[in-house]
Each structure stands twice: as structure tokens, then as C-alpha cells.
N, C-alpha and C positions, 0 to 999 in steps of 0.2 A: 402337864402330866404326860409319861412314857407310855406307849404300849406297843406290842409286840404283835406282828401279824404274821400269820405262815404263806410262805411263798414255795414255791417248787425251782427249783436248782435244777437247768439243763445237762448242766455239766459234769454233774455228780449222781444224775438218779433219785433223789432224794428230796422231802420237804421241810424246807428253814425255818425258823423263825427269827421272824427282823428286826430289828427294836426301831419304832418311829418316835420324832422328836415330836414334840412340844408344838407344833405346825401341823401336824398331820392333820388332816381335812377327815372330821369324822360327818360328816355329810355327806359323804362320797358311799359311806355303808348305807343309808339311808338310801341316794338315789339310787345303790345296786339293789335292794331290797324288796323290789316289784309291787308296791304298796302303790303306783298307778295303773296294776292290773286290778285293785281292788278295789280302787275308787273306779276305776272304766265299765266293774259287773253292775249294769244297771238293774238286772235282775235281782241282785242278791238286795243291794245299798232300798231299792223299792220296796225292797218285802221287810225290812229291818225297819225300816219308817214306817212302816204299815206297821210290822208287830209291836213295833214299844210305843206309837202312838196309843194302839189297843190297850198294850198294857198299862200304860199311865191312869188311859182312862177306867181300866175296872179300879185300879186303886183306887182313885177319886171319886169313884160311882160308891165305895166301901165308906168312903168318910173317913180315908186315911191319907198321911202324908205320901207322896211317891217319894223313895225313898232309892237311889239308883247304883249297883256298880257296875260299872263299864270294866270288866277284867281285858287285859290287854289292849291298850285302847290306841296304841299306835298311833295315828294322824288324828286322833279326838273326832273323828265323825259323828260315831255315835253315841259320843256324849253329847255332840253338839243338837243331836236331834232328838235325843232326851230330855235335854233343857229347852228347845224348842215345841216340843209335846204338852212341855206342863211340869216334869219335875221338880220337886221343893230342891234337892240337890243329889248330886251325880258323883258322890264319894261314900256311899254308906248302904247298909241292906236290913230290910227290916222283914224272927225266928221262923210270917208268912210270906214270903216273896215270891213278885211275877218276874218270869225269867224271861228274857227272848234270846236266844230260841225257848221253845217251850219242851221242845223233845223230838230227839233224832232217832231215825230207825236207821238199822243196817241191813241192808240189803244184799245178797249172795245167787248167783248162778253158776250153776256146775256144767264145766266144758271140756272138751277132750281138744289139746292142742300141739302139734309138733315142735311148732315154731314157739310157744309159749315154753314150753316142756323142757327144749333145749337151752332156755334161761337157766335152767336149773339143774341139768342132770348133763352128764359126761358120755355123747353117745359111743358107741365101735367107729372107728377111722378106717378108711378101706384106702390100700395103698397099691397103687397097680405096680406089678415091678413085671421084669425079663424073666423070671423063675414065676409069676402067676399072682393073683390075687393077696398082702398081708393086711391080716384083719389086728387093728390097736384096740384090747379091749380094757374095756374100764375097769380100775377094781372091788371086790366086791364090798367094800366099806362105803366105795363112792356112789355103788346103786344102792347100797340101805340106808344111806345116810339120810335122817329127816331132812335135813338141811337147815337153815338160817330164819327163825320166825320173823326177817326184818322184811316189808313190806313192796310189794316191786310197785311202787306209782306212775301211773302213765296216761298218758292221753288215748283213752281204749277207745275213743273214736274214729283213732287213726291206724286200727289193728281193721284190717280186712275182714270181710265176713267169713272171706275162705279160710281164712287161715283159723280156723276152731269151728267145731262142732257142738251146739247148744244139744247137752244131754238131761238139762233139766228146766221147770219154769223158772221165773223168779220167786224167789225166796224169801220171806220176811224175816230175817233171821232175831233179833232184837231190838228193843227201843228203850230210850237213856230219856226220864225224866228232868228237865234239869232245873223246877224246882223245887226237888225234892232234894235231902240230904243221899249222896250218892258211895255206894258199899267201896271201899276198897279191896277185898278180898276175891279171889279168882271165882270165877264163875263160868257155865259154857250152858248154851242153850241149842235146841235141839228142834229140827224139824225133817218130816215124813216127806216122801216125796216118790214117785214112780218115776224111772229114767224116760224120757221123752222116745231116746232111740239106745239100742245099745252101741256099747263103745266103751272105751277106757278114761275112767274119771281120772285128771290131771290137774287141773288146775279150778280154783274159785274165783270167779270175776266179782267184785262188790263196789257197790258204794253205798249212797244214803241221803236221806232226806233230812230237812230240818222243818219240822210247826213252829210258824210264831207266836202262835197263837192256841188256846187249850181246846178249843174246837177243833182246828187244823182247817181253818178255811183260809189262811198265808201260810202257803207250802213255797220250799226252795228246793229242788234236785238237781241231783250231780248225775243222775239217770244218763247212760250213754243213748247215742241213737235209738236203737234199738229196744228202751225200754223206756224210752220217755215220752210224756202222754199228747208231747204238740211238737215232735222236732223239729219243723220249720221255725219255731221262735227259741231254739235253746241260744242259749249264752254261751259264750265262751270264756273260759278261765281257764288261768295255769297255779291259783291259788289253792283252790279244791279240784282234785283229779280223782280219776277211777284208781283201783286196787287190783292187783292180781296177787293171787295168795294159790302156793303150791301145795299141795297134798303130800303129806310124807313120802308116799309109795304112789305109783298108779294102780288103779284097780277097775278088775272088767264090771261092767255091770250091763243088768240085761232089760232089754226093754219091757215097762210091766210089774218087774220085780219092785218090790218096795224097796227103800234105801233110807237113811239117816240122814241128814247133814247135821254137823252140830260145829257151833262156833264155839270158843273157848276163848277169854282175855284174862288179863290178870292187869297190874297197875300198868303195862311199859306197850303188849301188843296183842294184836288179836293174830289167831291161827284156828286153821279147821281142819276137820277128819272125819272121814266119811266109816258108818257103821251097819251091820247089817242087822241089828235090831233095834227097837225105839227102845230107850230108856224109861224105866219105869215113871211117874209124871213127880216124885218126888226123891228121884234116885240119882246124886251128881254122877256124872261122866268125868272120870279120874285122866287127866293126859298132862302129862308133863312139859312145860312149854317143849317145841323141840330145838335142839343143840345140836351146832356142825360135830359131828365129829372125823370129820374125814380129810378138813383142812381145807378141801378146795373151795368150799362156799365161804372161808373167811377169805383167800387170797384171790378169785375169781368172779369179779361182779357179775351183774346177769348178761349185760351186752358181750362181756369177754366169753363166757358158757358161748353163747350163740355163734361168737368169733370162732373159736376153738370147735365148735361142732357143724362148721359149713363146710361143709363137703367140696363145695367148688371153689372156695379159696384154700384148701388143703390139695386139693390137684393141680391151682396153678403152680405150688410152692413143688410140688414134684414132676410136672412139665418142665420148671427153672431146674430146678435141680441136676436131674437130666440129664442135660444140656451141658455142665459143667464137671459132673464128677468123675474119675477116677478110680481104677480097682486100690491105689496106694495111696488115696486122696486121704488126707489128718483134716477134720473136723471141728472146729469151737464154734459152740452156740453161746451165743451171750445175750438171751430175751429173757425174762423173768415168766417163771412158769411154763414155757415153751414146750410142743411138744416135736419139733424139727429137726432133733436130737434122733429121734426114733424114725422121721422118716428118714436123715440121710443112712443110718443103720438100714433098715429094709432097701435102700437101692444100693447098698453094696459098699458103703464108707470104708474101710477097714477099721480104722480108728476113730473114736467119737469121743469129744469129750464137750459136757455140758456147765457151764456155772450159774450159781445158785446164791443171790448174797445173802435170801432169809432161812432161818433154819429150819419157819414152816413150809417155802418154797422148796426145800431141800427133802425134804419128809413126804412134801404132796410127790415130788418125781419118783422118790425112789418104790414109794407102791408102785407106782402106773409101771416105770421097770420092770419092779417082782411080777407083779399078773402077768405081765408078757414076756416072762424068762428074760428078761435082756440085763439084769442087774450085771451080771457079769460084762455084757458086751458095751457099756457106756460108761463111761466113767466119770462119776457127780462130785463135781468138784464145791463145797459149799465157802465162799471165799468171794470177796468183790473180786471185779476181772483186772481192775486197775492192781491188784496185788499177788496176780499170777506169778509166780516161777518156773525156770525149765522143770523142776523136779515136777510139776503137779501134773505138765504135760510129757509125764517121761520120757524129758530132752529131746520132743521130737519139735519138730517146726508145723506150722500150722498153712495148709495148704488152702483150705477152705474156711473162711468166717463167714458166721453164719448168726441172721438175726431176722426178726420178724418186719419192723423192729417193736417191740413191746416194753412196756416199763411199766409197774405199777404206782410210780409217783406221778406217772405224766396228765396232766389236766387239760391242757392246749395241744392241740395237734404238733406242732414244733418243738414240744419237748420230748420228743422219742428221738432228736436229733443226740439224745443220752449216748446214741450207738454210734455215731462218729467219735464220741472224745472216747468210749470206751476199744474203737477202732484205733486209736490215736495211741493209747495206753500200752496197747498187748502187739502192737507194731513190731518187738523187738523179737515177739515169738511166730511170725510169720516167714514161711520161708519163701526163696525168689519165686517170682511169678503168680504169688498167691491170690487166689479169686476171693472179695469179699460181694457180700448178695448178701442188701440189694446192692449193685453196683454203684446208682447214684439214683436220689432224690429230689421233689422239687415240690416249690411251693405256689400252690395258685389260689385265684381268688376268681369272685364274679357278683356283681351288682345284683340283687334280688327286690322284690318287694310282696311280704308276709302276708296271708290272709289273717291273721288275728296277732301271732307277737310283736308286731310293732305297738300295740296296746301296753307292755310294760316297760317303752318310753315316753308315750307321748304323755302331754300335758295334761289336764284334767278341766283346768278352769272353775265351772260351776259342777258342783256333785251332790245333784238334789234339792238345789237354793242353797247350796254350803258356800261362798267364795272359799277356793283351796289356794288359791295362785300362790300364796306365801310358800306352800309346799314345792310346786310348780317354778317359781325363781328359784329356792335353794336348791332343787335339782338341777336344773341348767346351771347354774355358777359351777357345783360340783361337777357336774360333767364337761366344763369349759375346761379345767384344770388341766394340760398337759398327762400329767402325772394318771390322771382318769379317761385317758383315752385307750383303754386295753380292750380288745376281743374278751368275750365269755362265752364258756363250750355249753354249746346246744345239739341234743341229737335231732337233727330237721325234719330227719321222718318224721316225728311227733308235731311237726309246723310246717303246712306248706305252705309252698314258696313259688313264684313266677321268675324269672331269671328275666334282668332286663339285659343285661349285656351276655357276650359270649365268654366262657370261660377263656383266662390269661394267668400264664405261668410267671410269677414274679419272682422268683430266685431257683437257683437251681442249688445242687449241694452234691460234691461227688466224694464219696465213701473210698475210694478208689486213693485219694490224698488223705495228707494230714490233714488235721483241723487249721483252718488257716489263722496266722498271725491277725491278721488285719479285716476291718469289718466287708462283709459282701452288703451291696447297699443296690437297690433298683427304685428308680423313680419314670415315674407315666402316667399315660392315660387309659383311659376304659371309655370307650363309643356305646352308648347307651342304643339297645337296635330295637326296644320294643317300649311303646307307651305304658307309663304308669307309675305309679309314687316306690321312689328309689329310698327304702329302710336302713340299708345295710349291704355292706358289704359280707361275702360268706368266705373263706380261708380253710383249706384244706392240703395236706401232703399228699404228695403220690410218691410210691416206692418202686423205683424201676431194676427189679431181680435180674432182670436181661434185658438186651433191645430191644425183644421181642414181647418180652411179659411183664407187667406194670399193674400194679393193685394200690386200686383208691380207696384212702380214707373219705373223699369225699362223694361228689356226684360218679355215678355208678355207668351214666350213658349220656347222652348228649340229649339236653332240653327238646320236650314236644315241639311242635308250632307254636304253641302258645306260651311257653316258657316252663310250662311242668316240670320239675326236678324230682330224679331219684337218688335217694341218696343212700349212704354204706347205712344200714340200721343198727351193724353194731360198734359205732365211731360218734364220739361227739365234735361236731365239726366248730369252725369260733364265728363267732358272729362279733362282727366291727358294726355296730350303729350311727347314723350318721348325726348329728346334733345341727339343729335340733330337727324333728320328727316330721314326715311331713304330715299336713293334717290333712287328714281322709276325704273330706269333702271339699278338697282343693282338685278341678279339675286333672285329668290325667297331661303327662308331657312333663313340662317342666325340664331340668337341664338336661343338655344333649353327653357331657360327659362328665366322667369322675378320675378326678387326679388324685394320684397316691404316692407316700414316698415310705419304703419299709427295707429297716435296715438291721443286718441280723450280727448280733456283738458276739465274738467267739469267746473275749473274756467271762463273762456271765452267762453263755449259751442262750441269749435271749432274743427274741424278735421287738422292735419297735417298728410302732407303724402311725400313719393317717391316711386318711381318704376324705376328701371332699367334694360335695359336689360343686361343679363349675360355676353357681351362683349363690353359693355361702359368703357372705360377706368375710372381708381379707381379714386373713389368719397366718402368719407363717407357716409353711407346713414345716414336718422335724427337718432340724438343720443334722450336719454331720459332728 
């Protein structure tokens, strides 16, 4: 049997879909599918034994059959420990049923956040120029726009304390019996609360608890630090994460004053809104899920929001700038959504012109234009760039290209190399001497080792008294496969990480040429300079605007003492894992270095790569 996977196309901006034969390895979906993050939560896998052992046992205590369904049962654990409990059998449910979980609460706290805030809202852009301070402001659809009820999930453990301000306690907001028959019809629930301090309500932080049990004396929390009742022994998972949920509008609120919070779900999502009186105790709260209408929150994820509203990566791009333009300097911007168009306008472009291949990206600029009078002064061209003509650039030649570089089909760091072939394309409309920025690019990497994501490669072994190993082989084979040795994009702020080696530039890539005929290929080694179990290799671009100015996608500043990384937070950088895993309670050391050979094909805009440590047993690494 065929099936079709979608890939992302360097070369074209875009995501394919590929038809695989008859061979394709669906095992491979399996070991990407982090179901040994699930089996490694000993907290959760503990309390799940604990609960349906209890529940078996009221059943039996009833003088009824245990009658079991395991809904989603993925690697069969817990059926297996339902039939281990006692179950008569583990495919059927009997009009009383004990459920485990037994019922989830949702939990919410109201915070006032910049840095959360700017996920979701389009701030003013401040642009220094020769003539004095221009202010880029948002328009007004994009500040009233509720925005997207889709969920921002994250690792809120790894959000700073600073960075938000608690304006209220925590919040019990609801609880989901689950066995009981459960409503589908929309609903919102509502709770009273005094603001802790005043400030401006922005964002909802929640998560939730699960009873296994109908007493609730087996509890599981997703509790972040800060509200959880033993933090020294939390667990770690990437399977159940915190929530943050934005508020339509911000709103002040005063210390003291009483306040609403009310949650509202329907079949698909949960959303909340903050009210300044309690609802009667039998009076629904009418709100309509809320809906983009403003376009940016369907084209602009949350990390891009945050991209586009950092201020200090908007004054590198006009330090570069600078440097290069011209009072008769012709302008093309070719990033998706961009708003670089308006800076080289405010430092003095004469002519600008911007493309656009979607017709929503096309719609989102031409507002931010209108609010800031500039519709006339730029000119939005809605057209791939690969199908430019002189007429679109009124026969002028283009002195200045100009690119972020940005794409929104790009998933790996190296596929915003879109801006080279799209540089390659519109070659014919640049005139001599012409500056492209960034000038040139390059690709580096650096040996890490995870404090908890190495959890959703390693192996499992025993999960409870379960033997899993059969899971465990089919993984390793799968991940042996050539064909399954790819990087997958992780944002690492959300994972720290220790750097065992120093960062090493592995291809460079100059913007300045055509795309080249023939493959760029780099092979070496990495000296491992600090003790400790080597996870993965990390992969990131850096974009060099100028000699002088250079912006990473990836580490931000060069490793503490200790190996600390910081990294861009709004970039997902790729993470190479090394096969197989080390295991955590294997002394620290181990090999001194890491050979890699990663070669980047201009036919298909793709990077191939490996890396291994120096005492993997022998593998060829990629040939040419």
C-alpha cells in the first residue's frame, strides 16, 4: 500500500506531498511519535496503576464483571495493567462504569505579560532615522482582533518569573467527570476573584489535574513550578504541557476590585474573558468562540508575533541597513509577511517594492501600509518572485534585495535557504553592483546534552513490570534506517541544554552567487571540551546582513562555564539525536569526539547529514 507524506520543498517555498512505495518504513512514525516520553513519566504510568488497580477492584468488591476500555491505547500499557489488576476483559464497558481518570479539573491564573502578549498582538516598531524618530503602527483591526482560540502550549516552566506578573490566585476553573455521560454542547463557567496587584489582564496561564480515583486520593498534575504542591519531585513531560490562553483585549484591572474570570469550551477549544460582574448562578455567559479577523494570526505563529515585535532584532536590520542604502537605492523584499519594506522606506529608499505570493499575506500588508499612509509609497506586488517581470518593477533594476530571510513553509532551519533560489530567480532584475542582505549565510552545529529531552529517545526497557523492549527494538531498527536519520525542529529555550563542544560552522552559503550547480559538502570533527552524556547534536543558521552584523537563529551568546545555552526563543533550531541514546546512569566522559559529514543538494534545496560519536560502532557515514 501507497501513502503520501508532506515534505517541505527548499527550493520553491512550499509543502509537497510525496507518494511513498510499498517499502516505506511506517515504524519510523512510530519512533518519531515520543510515546518513550510516555512510557519514561513514572509519575503519570504510577498513578494509572494505582488508579485502575482501585478501580478493578470497586468493581469486584460490586460482584460485577471488570469490564475495561482502554480508548487510545497506543503501546497497550494500560491494558496490559488492566489485565494484570484483575480485568474479565479489556475491550468492552459496562451503562455503570469506573473510569480512570476519574475527573480532571482546569485550572487558570491571570497574568499580565509583555513578552507573552507580544505572541499575540502587533506592537508600534520605532525606527531611528536622520530626520528623527518613525513610529510603524499597527492597524486598528489587528488591536481588536480577538485573535485565534488555537492554544499556545509550552513548557511554562521555562518562562521566567520576570517575565509576567501574577494578578491573580489560582483558579479552579472546572472539572470533567469522566464517568459520567459527558454534554457536547458549549458551556462556560465562571469564577470571582479580587486582582492580587493591579495591572493589565493579558494573558490566562492553565493547566489541570487528573483523580484516578473518586475519592481523589491518586492525583496527577501538570502544575508548573510555582503551583505545585512538592516541586522538588515534579516530573517531566513533553506529552502534557502548560497552556497559555490570550484574552481578546487587555484590560486594567485594580487591585481589590472584584473581577470575573470565566472559561468557555465548546466541542474543538477552550477560550476565556474576563468580566466585570458575576453572572447570575443560572445565567449562561453568551461569547462566541473568537475568530481572526485580521489575517495576521492565521499567517503569523506565536514565535513569529514575538519575531516581528523585538525591537532589537528590528535595529540590527536598520544598523545593516544603513550601512548600504542609497538616496536612489530600488528595493525588493522577498520574506513572506515582512515588515523590511517599511523600514528601508523610513530610511530613505526611494523606491520599494515588496512580494507577496499569498493573497492573505497580500491583504495582511496592505493594511499595516494604509494605517501608516505608506500604500502609495510601496509597492505590493502579490505574485511568486520567481515570476516577476520588468513591468511589475517599472523597468527599473533592483539595487537592493532584501530578505529576512523568512518563509512560512520553512520547518528546519535550512529551508529559508528559499532566499537563495528566490535570489537565483530575479538575478535578471538586479542591476550592476547590486547589494543583497543578508550577504551570506552559514550553517553551524554544537554537541549538547538535554536535561530531560533526551527522555523521548531513549529506550524504556521495564515500564512498571511491563517488558516494552519489543517497542524499544522496533524503534532502534527504525531509527538505524538511513532514510530516518533527519534533524526535528525544537525551540530549546523550552529544553535546556549543556553544550559539550564549542560551536563549529559547517557550510557557509553566499547570497552574493547563484545557487550553485553542484553539491557544498563538509566533513569533520567536533572535540568534545566538557564531561557528560553527548544527546545530539544542535543545527542552526546564522544570517550575515553585513561583516559587521550577523543574526542567529540559533545560540544567542557564547556558552556559560558550564555549558548553559541561550538560545533565539523565537526560532526552532534542529536537533540531530545520536542513536542510540546514552543511558543516564552511565558514568559522565565517554567519547572525546564527534565526526560528521553533512551535504547540502542544490537540486532539491536539502541538507543531508550524520554525526557520530567516535565510539558508535562502524557505520558508513553519508557517502557523496
Amino acid at each position: 500500500m501507497k501513502i503520501f507524506c508532506s515534505r517541505a520543498n527548499p527550493t520553491t517555498g512550499s509543502v509537497e506531498w510525496l507518494e511513498e512505495d510499498e517499502h516505506y518504513d511506517y515504524h519510523q512514525e512510530i519512533a518519531r511519535s515520543s510515546y518513550a516520553d510516555m512510557l519514561h513519566d513514572k509519575d503519570r504510568n504510577v498513578k494509572y496503576y494505582q488508579g485502575i488497580r482501585a478501580a478493578v477492584s470497586r468493581v469486584k468488591d460490586r460482584g460485577q464483571k471488570a469490564l475495561v476500555l482502554d480508548i487510545g491505547t497506543g503501546t497497550g500499557l494500560l491494558s496490559m495493567m488492566a489485565v494484570t489488576a484483575g480485568a474479565d476483559f479489556c475491550y468492552a464497558i459496562e451503562e455503570n462504569c469506573e473510569a480512570v481518570p476519574h475527573r480532571a479539573t482546569v485550572y487558570a491564573q491571570l497574568v499580565e505579560s509583555r513578552r507573552m502578549w507580544s505572541w499575540n498582538k502587533l506592537f508600534p516598531i520605532r525606527v531611528q532615522t536622520s530626520l528623527g524618530e518613525q513610529v510603524v503602527v499597527p492597524p486598528v483591526d489587528l488591536e481588536n482582533c480577538p485573535g485565534a482560540p488555537s492554544v499556545c502550549d509550552i513548557q511554562l516552566n521555562q518562562v521566567s518569573p520576570a517575565d509576567f506578573t501574577v494578578l491573580s490566585d489560582v483558579l479552579p476553573m472546572f472539572s470533567i467527570d469522566f464517568s459520567k455521560q459527558v454534554s457536547s454542547s458549549a458551556a462556560c463557567h465562571s469564577r470571582q476573584f479580587e486582582p492580587l496587584t493591579s495591572g493589565r489582564a493579558q494573558v490566562v496561564l492553565s493547566w489541570w489535574d487528573i483523580e484516578m480515583d473518586p475519592e481523589g486520593k491518586i492525583r496527577c498534575t501538570t502544575a508548573p513550578f510555582w503551583a505545585h504542591s512538592d516541586p522538588e519531585e515534579m516530573q517531566w513531560r513533553d506529552h502534557w504541557m502548560q497552556c497559555v490562553y490570550f484574552l481578546p483585549q487587555e484590560e486594567p484591572v485594580v487591585q481589590g476590585s472584584a473581577l470575573c474570570l470565566v472559561a468557555h469550551h465548546d466541542d474543538y477549544c477552550v477560550w476565556y474573558s474576563l468580566q466585570r460582574t458575576s453572572p447570575e448562578k443560572n445565567e449562561r455567559v453568551h461569547q462566541m468562540r473568537p475568530v481572526c479577523d485580521c489575517q495576521a494570526h492565521l499567517l503569523w505563529n506565536r514565535p513569529r508575533f514575538g519575531e516581528i515585535n523585538d525591537q532589537d532584532r528590528t535595529d540590527r536590520y536598520i544598523q545593516a541597513l544603513s550601512t548600504v542604502l542609497k538616496p536612489d537605492s530600488v528595493c525588493l523584499c522577498v520574506s513572506d509577511g515582512s515588515l523590511l519594506s517599511v523600514l528601508a522606506h523610513h530610511l530613505g529608499v526611494e523606491q520599494v517594492f515588496t512580494v507577496e505570493s499569498s493573497a492573505a499575506s497580500h491583504k495582511l500588508l496592505r493594511k499595516i501600509f494604509k494605517a501608516n499612509h505608506l500604500e502609495d509609497k510601496i509597492n505590493l506586488i502579490e505574485k511568486r518572485p520567481e515570476l516577476l517581470t520588468s513591468e511589475d518593477l517599472k523597468d527599473r533594476k533592483v539595487s537592493l534585495l532584501l530578505g529576512e530571510p523568512f518563509f512560512t513553509t520553512s520547518l528546519l532551519p535550512w529551508h529559508n535557504l528559499y532566499f537563495w533560489y528566490v535570489r537565483t530567480a530575479v538575478d535578471r532584475h538586479l542591476g550592476p553592483g547590486a547589494v543583497v542582505m543578508p550577504q551570506t549565510a552559514s550553517l553551524h552545529a554544537v554537541v549538547v546534552e538535554f536535561r530531560d529531552l533526551w527522555r523521548i529517545r531513549s529506550p524504556c526497557g521495564d515500564c512498571e513490570g511491563f517488558d516494552v523492549h519489543v517497542m524499544d527494538d522496533m524503534i532502534k531498527r527504525a531509527l538505524d534506517f538511513r532514510e530516518s536519520r533527519e534533524a526535528e525542529p525544537h525551540p530549546l529555550w523550552e529544553y535546556p541544554c549543556r553544550s559539550l563542544s564549542e560551536p563549529r560552522q559547517i557550510l557557509a552559503f553566499d547570497f552574493r552567487q547563484l545557487v550553485p550547480p553542484r553539491p557544498l559538502c563538509a566533513e569533520g570533527t567536533m572535540e568534545l571540551r566538557r564531561p557528560g552524556r553527548s544527546h545530539a547534536a544542535v543545527l542552526w543558521m546564522e544570517y550575515h546582513l553585513t561583516p559587521e552584523c550577523t543574526l542567529s537563529t540559533g545560540l544567542l551568546e557564547p556558552a556559560d562555564p558550564e555549558g548553559g545555552c541561550c538560545w533565539n526563543p523565537h526560532c526552532k533550531q534542529a536537533v540531530y539525536f545520536f542513536s542510540p541514546v546514552p543511558d543516564p546512569r552511565a558514568p559522565l566522559g565517554g567519547p572525546q569526539t564527534v565526526s560528521y559529514v553533512v551535504e547540502f543538494h542544490p537540486d532539491t534545496g536539502d541538507i543531508t547529514m550524520e554525526f557520530r560519536l567516535a565510539d558508535t560502532p562502524d557505520s558508513p557515514l553519508l557517502s557523496n
